[in-house]
N, C-alpha and C positions, 0 to 999 in steps of 0.2 A: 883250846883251839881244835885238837881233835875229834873231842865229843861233837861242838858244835856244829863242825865241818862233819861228820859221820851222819848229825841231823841232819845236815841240810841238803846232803846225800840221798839222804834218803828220803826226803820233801820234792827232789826232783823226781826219784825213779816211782813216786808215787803219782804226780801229775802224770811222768810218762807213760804210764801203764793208763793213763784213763786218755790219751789221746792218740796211742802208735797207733791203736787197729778202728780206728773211724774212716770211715769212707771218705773220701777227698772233697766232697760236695760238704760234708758235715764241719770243716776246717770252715765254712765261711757261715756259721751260723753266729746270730749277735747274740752278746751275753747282754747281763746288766747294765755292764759299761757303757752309756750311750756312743755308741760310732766305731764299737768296737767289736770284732767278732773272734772268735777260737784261733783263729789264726793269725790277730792282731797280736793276743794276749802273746800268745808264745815267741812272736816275733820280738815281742818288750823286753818280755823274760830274757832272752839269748842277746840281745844289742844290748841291755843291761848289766849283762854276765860281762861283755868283754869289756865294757868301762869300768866295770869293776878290777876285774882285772888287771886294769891300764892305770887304774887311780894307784892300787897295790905297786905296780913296776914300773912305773914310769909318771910320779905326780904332775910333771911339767907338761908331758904329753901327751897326761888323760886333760891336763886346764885347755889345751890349746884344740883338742880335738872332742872334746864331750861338753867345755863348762863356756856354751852357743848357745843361741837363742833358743828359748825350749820349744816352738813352733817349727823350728828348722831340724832343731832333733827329732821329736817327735816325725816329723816328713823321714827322715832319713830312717828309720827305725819303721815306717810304716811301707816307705820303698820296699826296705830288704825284705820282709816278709811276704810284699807281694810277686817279688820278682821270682821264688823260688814255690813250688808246687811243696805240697806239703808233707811228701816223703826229704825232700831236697830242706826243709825245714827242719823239721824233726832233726835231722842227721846235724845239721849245723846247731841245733841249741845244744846236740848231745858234745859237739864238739866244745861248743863253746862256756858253757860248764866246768867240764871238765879240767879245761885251761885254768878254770878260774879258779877251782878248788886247790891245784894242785900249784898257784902262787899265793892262796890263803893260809893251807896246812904250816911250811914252815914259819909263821909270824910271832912273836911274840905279842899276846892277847894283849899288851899295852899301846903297840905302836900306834902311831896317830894316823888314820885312813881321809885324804880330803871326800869329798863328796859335796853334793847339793845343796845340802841344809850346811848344818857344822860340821867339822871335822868330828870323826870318832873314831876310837880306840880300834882294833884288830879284830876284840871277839865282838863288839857291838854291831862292826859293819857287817862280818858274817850272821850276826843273826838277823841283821836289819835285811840281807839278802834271803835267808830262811823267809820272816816275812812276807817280803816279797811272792817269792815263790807260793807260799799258804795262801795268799791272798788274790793273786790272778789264779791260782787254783779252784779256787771257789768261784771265781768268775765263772770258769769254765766250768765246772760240775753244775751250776747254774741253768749254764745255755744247755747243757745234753740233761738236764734234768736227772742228776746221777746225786748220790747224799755220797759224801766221801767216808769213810770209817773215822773218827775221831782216835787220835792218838796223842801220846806225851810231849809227844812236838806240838802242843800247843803253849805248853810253858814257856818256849822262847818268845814265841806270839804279846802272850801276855804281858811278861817282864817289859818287853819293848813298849808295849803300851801303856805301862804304868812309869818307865822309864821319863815314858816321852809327855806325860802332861802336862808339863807347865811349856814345853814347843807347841802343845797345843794348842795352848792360848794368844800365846807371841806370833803363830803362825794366821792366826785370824785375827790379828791386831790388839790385845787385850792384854792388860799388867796380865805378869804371872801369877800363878795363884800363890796367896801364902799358906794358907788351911792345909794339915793332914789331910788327907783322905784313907781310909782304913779298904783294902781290897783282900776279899774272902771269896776266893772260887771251887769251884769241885772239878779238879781234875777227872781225864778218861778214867782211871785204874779209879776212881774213888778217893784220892788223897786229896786234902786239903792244901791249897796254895794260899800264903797271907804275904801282903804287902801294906806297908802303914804299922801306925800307932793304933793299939789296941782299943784304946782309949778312946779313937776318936768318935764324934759326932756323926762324922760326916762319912758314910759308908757306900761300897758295893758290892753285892756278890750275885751269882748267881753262877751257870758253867762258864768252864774255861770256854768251849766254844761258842758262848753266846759273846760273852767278854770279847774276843776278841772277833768276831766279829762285827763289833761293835766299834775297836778302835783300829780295824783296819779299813771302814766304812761300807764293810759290807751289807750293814743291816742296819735298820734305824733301831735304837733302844729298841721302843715300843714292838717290834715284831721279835722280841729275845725274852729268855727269861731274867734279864739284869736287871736288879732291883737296887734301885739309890735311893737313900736317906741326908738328905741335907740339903744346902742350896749348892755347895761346894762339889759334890760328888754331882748330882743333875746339871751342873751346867758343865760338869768337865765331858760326860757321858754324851751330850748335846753336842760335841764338836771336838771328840779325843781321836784325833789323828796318828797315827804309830809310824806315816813313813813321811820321806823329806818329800819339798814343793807343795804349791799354793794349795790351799784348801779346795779336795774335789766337792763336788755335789752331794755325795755319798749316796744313800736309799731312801725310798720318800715310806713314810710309816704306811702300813697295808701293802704295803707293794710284794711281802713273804707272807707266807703261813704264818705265823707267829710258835717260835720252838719252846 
C-alpha cells in the first residue's frame, strides 16, 4: 500500500505540474473526451478523489451519496468544476487528494473497497485510482499538445488492464473469455513485463505505454505499436477496458499519429 500510494503520488503531482502554470483561458480547452475540456478532466479527478475516499470511510455514505444516477453524478461533478475558477480548482483537487491518500495509506491491501463496478481489494482500488489519474492525464496532455515522459508507473496501468479483461467482455455484454492470453511489453527503463502462459497462442506485446493506452481507451490499437496474435488477444484489444462503468467510445483509429 505504500509503494502504490507513493505512485499514485506521484501520478498526481505529475499531472499537476502540467496544469498549475496554464493560463486560465487554457483550463477550458477540449480534450479528446468529447464534451469535455481541461477543466472537466480535473474536476473528475478531485470529485472522484472524494468518493473514493467516502467509499474508504464511510461505505454506507459513499452508497447513499455517490452510488446515483450516473447522469446526476456526472451534472454534479461538472457543477463543481465550473463553479470554481481554475486556480480555486486546482487548490481543491490538491485538497482533495490528499484526503484521499491519507485514508488509503493505513489499509490493509486485502480490505474490500465498494465502488462502481465490483468491489475490490485495497491495493487494487488504489491502483485503479493511479489509473485513473494516467489516463485523464493523457486526456489532458492531449488537448495542450504536451507528450508526457513515460515512466514505471506504467506497470500499475498495465496489471489493471490485464487484470481487468474478462470485465471487459462482461462489461459489453459477452461470456468471459476462457483462452490465455500471453502479455509481453517493454517497460520505460527497458524491462520486460509478462503476464500469461508462455505457452500461449494467443499473444500481445508491444510498449507498456501503447498497452496501456490502449486499455484505458485512449487510443485505438491501430494508432499503437501493440501487436496481437490470435482471435482471443484481438478481440480482447478491440474493447479492453481497465476502469469501471459502461463502455466509452474510446478513439476512433487515425484519429493519433500512430506511436
Amino acid at each position: 500500500m505504500r509503494r502504490i500510494c507513493d505512485d499514485l503520488e506521484a501520478e498526481h503531482e505529475s499531472l499537476d505540474a502540467l496544469v498549475s502554470g496554464l493560463e486560465p483561458a487554457r483550463w477550458d480547452t477540449p480534450t479528446p473526451a468529447e464534451g469535455w475540456t481541461v477543466r472537466d478532466q480535473i474536476a473528475h479527478l478531485a470529485y472522484s478523489d472524494v468518493s473514493a475516499r467516502l467509499a474508504v470511510v464511510d461505505a454506507e455514505a459513499w452508497r447513499r451519496e455517490f452510488l446515483i444516477d450516473r447522469a446526476e453524478r456526472e451534472g454534479r461533478q461538472r457543477d463543481v468544476g465550473q463553479s470554481r475558477t481554475p486556480a480555486e480548482l486546482l487548490a481543491w483537487w490538491r485538497q482533495c487528494r490528499r484526503a484521499m491518500l491519507e485514508a488509503f495509506r493505513p489499509l490493509d491491501r486485502r480490505a474490500r473497497i465498494p465502488w462502481f463496478g465490483p468491489p475490490m481489494s485495497a491495493l487494487t482500488f488504489a491502483t485503479a485510482r493511479l489509473e485513473e489519474a494516467w489516463g485523464h492525464g493523457q486526456d489532458v496532455a492531449d488537448a495542450l499538445g504536451v507528450r508526457r515522459p513515460d515512466t514505471d508507473r506504467l506497470r500499475h496501468v498495465a496489471h489493471l488492464g490485464v487484470l481487468t479483461r474478462a470485465y471487459s467482455f462482461v462489461n459489453q455484454g459477452y461470456p468471459a473469455p476462457t483462452e490465455d492470453v500471453r502479455v509481453e511489453l517493454r517497460g520505460p527503463s527497458g524491462e520486460k513485463w509478462t503476464w500469461g502462459d508462455p505457452s500461449s497462442t494467443n499473444r500481445v506485446t508491444g510498449s507498456a505505454r501503447g498497452f496501456c493506452l490502449v486499455v484505458t481507451r485512449r487510443r485505438h490499437v491501430a494508432d499503437t505499436d501493440v501487436i496481437t496474435e490470435g482471435d482471443a488477444a484481438r478481440e480482447w484489444m478491440a474493447i479492453a477496458q481497465a476502469f469501471a462503468g459502461p463502455p466509452g467510445p474510446g478513439r476512433r483509429p487515425g484519429q493519433f499519429p500512430r506511436t
